[in-house]
N, C-alpha and C positions, 0 to 999 in steps of 0.2 A: 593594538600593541599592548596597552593598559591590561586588558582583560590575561591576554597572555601571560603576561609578567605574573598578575595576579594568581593567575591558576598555579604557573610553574612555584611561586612562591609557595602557595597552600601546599602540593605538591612534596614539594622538600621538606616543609614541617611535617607533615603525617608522616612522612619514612625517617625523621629523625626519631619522632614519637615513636615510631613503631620497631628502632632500634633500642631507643631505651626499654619499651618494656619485654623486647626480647630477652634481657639479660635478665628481667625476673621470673623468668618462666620455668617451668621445669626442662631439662635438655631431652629426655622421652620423647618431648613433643617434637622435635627437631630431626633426632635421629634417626627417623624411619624414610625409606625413598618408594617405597613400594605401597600400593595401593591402601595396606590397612591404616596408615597414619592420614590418612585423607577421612574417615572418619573417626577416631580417636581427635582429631585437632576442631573437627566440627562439631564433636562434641565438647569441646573445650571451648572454642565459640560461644557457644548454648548458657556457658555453666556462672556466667554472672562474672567474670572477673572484672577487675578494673579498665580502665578505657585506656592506659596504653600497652598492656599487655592482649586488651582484644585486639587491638591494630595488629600489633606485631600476628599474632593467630588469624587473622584475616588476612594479610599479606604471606603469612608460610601458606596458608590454608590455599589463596591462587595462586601462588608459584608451583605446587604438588598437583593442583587441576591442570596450569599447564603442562607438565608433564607426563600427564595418566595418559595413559594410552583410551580408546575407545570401552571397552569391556570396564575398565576402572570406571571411567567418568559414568557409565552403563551404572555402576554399581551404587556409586556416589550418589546418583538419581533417584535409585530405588530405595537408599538407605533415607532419603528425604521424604519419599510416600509413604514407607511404612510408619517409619519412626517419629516422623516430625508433620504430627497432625493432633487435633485439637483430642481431648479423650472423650469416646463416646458415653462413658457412664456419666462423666461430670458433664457433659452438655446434655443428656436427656435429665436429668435432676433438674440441673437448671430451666430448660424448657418446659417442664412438671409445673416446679415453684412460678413461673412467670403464672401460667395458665390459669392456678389456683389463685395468685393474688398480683395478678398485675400492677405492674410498681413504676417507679424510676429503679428502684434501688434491683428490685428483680430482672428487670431489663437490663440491668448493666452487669448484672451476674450472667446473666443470659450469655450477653455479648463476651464479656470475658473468656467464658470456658467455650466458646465458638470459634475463638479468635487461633487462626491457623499460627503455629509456630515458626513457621518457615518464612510469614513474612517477617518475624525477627530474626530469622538466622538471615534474611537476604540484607536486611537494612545492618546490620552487627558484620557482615560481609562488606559492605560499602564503604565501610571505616576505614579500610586502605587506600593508599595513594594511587588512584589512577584505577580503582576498583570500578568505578560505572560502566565503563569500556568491555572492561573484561567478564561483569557480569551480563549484558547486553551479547558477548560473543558464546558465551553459557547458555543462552535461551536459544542461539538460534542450533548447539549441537543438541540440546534438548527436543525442541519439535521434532528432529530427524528420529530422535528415540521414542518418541509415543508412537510411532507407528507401528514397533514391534512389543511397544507395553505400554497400553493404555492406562493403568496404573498412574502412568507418569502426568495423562491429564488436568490432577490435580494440582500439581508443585506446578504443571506451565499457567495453572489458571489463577495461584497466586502470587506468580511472577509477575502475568502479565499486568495481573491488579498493580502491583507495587510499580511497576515501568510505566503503566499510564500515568501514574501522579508524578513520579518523577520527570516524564518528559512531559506536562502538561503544556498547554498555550505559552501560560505566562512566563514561563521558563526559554523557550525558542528563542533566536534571534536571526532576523531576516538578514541577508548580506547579500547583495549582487557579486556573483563574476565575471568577470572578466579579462583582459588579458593582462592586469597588472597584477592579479588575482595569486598568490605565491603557487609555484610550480608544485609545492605538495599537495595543495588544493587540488589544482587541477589536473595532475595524475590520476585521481579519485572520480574526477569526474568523468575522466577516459573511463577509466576502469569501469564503473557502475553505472553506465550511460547503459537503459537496458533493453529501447526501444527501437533508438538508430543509432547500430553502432559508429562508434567517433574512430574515423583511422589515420590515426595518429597528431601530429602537433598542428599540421596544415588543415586539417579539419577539424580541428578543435576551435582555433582563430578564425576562420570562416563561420561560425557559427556565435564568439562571443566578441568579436574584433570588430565589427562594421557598426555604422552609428543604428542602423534599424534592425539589428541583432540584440536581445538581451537575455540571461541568465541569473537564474535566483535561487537559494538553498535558504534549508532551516540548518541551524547550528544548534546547537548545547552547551553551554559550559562546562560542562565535565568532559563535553567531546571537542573540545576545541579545534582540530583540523578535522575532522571527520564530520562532510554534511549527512544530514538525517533524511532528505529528500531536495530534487530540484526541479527547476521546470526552465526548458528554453523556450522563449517566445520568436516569432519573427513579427516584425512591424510592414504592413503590406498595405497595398490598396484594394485587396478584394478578399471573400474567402477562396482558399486554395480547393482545387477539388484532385488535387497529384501532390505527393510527397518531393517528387524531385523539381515542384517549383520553389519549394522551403527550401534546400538543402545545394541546390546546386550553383548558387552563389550569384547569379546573373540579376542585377538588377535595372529597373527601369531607368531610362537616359537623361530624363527631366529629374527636379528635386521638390516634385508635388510632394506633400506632405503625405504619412501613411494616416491610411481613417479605420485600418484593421488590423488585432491583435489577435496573433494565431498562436498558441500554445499546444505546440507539437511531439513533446515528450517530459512527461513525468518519470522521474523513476526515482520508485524506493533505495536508500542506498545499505540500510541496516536491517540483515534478516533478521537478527535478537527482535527485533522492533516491529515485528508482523502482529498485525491486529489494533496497532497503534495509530490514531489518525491524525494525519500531518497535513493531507493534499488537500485538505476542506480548508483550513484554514491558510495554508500556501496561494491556492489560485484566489480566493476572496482578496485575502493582501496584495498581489500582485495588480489583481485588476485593480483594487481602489488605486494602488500606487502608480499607473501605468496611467490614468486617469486622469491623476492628477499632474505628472510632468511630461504627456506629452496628449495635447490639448487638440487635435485634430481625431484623434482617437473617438471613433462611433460603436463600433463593434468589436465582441469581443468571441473567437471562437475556437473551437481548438481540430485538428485534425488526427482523429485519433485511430488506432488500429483494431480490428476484431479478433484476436489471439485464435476464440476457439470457433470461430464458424465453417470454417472447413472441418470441424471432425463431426459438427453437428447434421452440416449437410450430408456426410457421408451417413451417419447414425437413419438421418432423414430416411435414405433413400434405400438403407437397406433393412429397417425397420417394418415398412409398410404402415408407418401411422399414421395420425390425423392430420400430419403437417399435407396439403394440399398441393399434390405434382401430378401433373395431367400423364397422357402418355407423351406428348408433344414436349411437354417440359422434361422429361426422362431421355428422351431421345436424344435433346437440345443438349443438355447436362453430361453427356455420356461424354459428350467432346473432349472434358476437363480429364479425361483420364490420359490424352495426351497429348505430350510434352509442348508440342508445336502449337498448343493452341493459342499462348498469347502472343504470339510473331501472328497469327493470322487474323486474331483479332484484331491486332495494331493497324493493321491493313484491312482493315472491314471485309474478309473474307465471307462468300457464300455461309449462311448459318450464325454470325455474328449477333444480329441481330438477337434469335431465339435464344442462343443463350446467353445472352443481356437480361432481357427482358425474363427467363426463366430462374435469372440467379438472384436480380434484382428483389424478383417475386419472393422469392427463399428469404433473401437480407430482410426485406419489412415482414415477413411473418415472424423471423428471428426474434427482431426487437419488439413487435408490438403486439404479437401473440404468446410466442414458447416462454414457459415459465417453470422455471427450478422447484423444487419439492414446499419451497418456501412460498412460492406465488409471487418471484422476484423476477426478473428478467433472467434469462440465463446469459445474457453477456453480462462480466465482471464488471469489464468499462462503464456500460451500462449501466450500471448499479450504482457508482460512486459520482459522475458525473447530473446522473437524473438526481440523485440523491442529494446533490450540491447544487439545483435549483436549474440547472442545464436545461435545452430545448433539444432533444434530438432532429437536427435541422437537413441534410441531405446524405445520401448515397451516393456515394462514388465509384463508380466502375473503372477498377484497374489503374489506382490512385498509387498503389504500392507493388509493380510488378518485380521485385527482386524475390531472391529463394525464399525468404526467411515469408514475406509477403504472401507471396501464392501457397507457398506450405501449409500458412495458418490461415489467410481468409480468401486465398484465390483471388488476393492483389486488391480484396475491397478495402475501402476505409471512409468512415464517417467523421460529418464535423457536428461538433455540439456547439450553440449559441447559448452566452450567458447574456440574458439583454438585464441589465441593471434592474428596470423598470419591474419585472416578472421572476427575478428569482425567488424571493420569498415565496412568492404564489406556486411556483411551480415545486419547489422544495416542501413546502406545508401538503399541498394534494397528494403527492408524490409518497410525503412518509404518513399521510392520516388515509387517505380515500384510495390510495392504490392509483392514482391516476398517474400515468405519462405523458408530459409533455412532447409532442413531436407534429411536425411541419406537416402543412399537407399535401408539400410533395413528396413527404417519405410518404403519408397515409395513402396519397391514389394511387402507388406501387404493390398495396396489397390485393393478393387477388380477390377476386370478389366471394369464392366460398370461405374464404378464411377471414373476411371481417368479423372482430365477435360482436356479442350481442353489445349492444346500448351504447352506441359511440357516445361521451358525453358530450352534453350542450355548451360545453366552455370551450373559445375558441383553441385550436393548434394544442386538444387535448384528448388521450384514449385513456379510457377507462382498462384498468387488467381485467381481464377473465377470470372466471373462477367464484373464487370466497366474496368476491367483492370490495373488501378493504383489505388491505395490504398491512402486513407484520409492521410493527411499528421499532423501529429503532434506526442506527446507523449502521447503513450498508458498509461492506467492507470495500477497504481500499486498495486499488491497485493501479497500475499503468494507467496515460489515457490511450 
C-alpha cells in the first residue's frame, strides 16, 4: 500500500511540474494535432530546456503518440533512425585520435561522439508521469515495425539497451498471488496467462485458491499493477507426465505432505519487454523460496509444452533430411494426419504402439540432435530452461491432448528437473562446452542412426553436434 501511495504521490508531482512548465513554453508547440508536431516537440525534447518544461514536452510529446495513428507512429520511428544517431564524421575522428594515441581522455572522446542520442531522447522521454509504461508499450508497436523497415533495428537496439537497465534484477519485486490478490491484478493475470488458458474466475481460484496451489510475478515500480512475468506452480507428490492432472483440480484423499514442485506455466506479460530476462531470475527465486517454506519439498520440475514441434516434424518429413525416419516410421506417422487418431490412441488401438514409439523417436532427435543456425537447440523452451541449469528429464506422450496441444506438438510435453545440487554444473557446460543435460531415458529414446558422435563421459549429459562448443551468452526467453 506504502509503495502505491508513494508512486501515486511522485506521480502527481511530475504532472503538476509538467503543468507548470507548460505555461513556459511557446503555444506552437501545443497547437498542432496532426502528425508533424510529434516531431517539432521531439525535437524540442532534444534541445536542452529546463527540467520542467522538458516534462511538460515529454507528456504533450505521449499524449500526440497516443493518438498518431500507425503510419504517424511509422514516421516518428523513422524520424529516430535517421535523425537521432550519433554523427559518423565525429565518431570516425574520434576512433582516428583514440588509435593514434590511446588515452583515457581519447577513450572518452571516443565514447562520447559514439554515444546514440536516442538513448537521451528516451530517458528526457521518461520524465513524465507514468512515462515508463507508456514507453515499454512504444517498443512493443516498434518490433512490429522492423519488419517492414529494418532501419528501425537500431532505435529497438537502443531501447532495448536503456529497458534492460531500467528493469534490471535489483529493481523487480517478487509478490505472490493469490486470491486476496486485488481484482486488477488478477484480470491481468487471466488476460496474459499465455500457456493454459484461465477460463474465467472459477479457474483462476482453482489454480491460486488451494493450500498446494501457488503463484508468483515480478513487478516494477513504475509498473505498479502490471506484472512483468509469472509462474504458477502446483505442490504434488510426483512429477506429472499429463497436464490435466495439474489443472483439473482433484486431489489426493490423505494430507501426506507434497515432495514435488511443478512449475507449469510461465508467461511473459509485457511485449515492449521481449529480449529482457526475467524467467531466469523468477524460477531461481521461487525455488529458493518454495525451499525454504515448505520443507517436505525434494524436487523441483516443470511440465512444459513444445510450441513448435509439430511444424518441425512436418518440415521433417517432407524435407527428406538427415533427421532419421525409417519407412516403418513414415507409415506409423501418417496416422497423425487424421483427426481420430488420438481417441484411438487413448484406447491403444491396433498401430498405437508404432507411432509412439516413431514420434517419440522424432521428440529426442528434436531436443538432442536438431540445432538452429546458431548450434542451439531449436526448441525455444529448450533454450531457456537448459540455459537456466535445467535437466531435460522425460517425454511424455499425449500429456496435452487439447487443440492448442496437438496443433503445436501432437499433445507431447516435457518435464525439466532443476535438482539444486547440478544447476550450476549444468548451466556452466550448457553455456561454455555446448553440453546438454538430459536423462537417459530421454537418451535411449533416440534411435540408434541418430545418436551423434561422442556422447560425453559426464553423467545424464550430451554433448551438441556440430562446432563443438556452443555460442556463449544468454539464450533467449520464453514460455516453459
Amino acid at each position: 500500500m506504502a509503495e502505491r501511495v508513494n508512486v501515486s504521490f511522485f506521480q502527481e508531482l511530475m504532472a503538476a511540474v509538467a503543468e507548470q512548465g507548460r505555461a513556459l513554453l511557446p503555444k506552437a508547440l501545443f497547437g498542432e494535432a496532426g502528425g508533424e508536431s510529434i516531431e517539432v516537440l521531439s525535437r524540442a525534447l532534444m534541445s536542452g530546456r529546463g527540467e520542467a518544461s522538458g516534462v511538460a514536452i515529454a507528456r504533450q510529446l505521449l499524449n500526440q503518440l497516443k493518438k498518431a495513428t500507425s503510419e504517424e507512429r511509422l514516421q516518428f520511428f523513422r524520424f529516430l533512425a535517421d535523425d537521432l544517431q550519433p554523427n559518423p564524421a565525429h565518431v570516425a575522428d574520434a576512433a582516428r585520435a583514440y588509435l593514434d594515441y590511446p588515452s583515457d581522455k581519447t577513450l572518452a572522446k571516443l565514447q562520447k561522439a559514439s554515444y546514440s542520442p536516442r538513448l537521451e531522447f528516451f530517458r528526457r522521454l521518461n520524465l513524465a508521469a507514468g512515462a515508463t509504461a507508456e514507453i515499454v508499450a512504444l517498443r512493443s508497436d516498434l518490433v512490429r515495425h522492423i519488419k517492414s523497415d529494418e532501419a528501425l533495428a537500431a532505435v529497438d537496439a537502443d531501447l532495448e539497451r536503456l529497458l534492460t537497465s531500467w528493469f534490471n534484477r535489483g529493481f523487480l519485486v517478487l509478490r505472490r498471488i493469490d486470491w486476496q490478490t486485488p481484482a486488477a491484478i488478477l484480470e491481468k493475470i487471466i488476460e496474459y496467462e499465455a500457456v493454459h488458458e484461465i477460463r474465467g474466475w472459477d479457474d483462476l481460484r482453482r489454480r491460486l485458491d488451494p493450500k498446494d496451489r501457488r503463484c508468483f510475478a515480478f513487478f516494477h515500480p513504475a509498473l505498479v499493477d502490471e506484472p512483468l512475468i509469472f509462474v504458477e506452480v502446483a505442490l504434488m507428490r510426483e512429477m506429472p507426465d499429463a497436464i490435466a492432472t495439474v489443472l483439473d483440480g482433484r486431489r489426493p484423499e490423505d494430507d501426506a505432505p507434497p515432495t514435488t514442485a511443478v512449475f507449469y506455466s510461465i508467461s511473459n506479460c509485457q511485449d515492449g519487454l521481449k529480449g529482457i530476462s526475467f524467467g531466469n531470475f523468477l524460477l531461481k527465486q521461487v525455488v529458493e523460496d518454495l525451499a525454504r517454506d515448505v520443507a517436505s519439498l525434494r524436487t523441483f520440475v516443470t511440465l512444459s509444452p513444445v510450441p513448435s514441434f509439430a511444424r518441425w516434424v512436418d518440415r521433417a518429413l517432407a524435407s527428406g533430411s538427415d533427421v532419421p525416419i525409417s519407412a516403418a516410421d513414415r507409415q506409423a506417422l501418417s496416422r497423425l494426419r487424421d483427426p481420430r487418431w488420438v481417441e484411438e490412441a487413448a484406447k491403444d488401438a491396433p498401430g498405437t504402439d508404432e507411432l509412439k514409439s516413431a514420434l517419440m523417436g522424432l521428440a529426442a532427435h528434436y531436443f538432442l540432435v536438431a540445432r538452429s543456425n546458431d548450434d542451439r537447440p531449436v526448441d525455444q523452451v529448450a533454450r531457456f530452461h537448459l540455459g537456466n541449469g535445467a535437466r531435460l528429464e522425460r517425454l511424455n506422450w499425449l500429456a496435452d491432448p487439447s487443440e492448442k496441444g496437438l496443433r503445436e506438438a501432437h499433445g507431447l510435453m516435457v518435464n525439466y528437473r532443476y535438482d539444486l545440487a547440478e544447476i550450476e554444473r549444468n548451466h556452466e557446460a550448457y553455456a561454455y562446452d555446448g553440453t546438454v543435460a538430459a536423462s537417459r531415458a530421454v537418451r535411449s529414446q533416440l534411435k540408434p542412426v541418430a545418436k551423434p558422435k561422442g556422447l560425453s563421459t559426464m553423467p545424464d549429459l550430451l554433448a551438441l553436434p556440430g562446432t563443438g562448443k556452443a555460442k556463449k551468452g544468454r539464450p533467449e526467453e520464453t514460455k516453459p
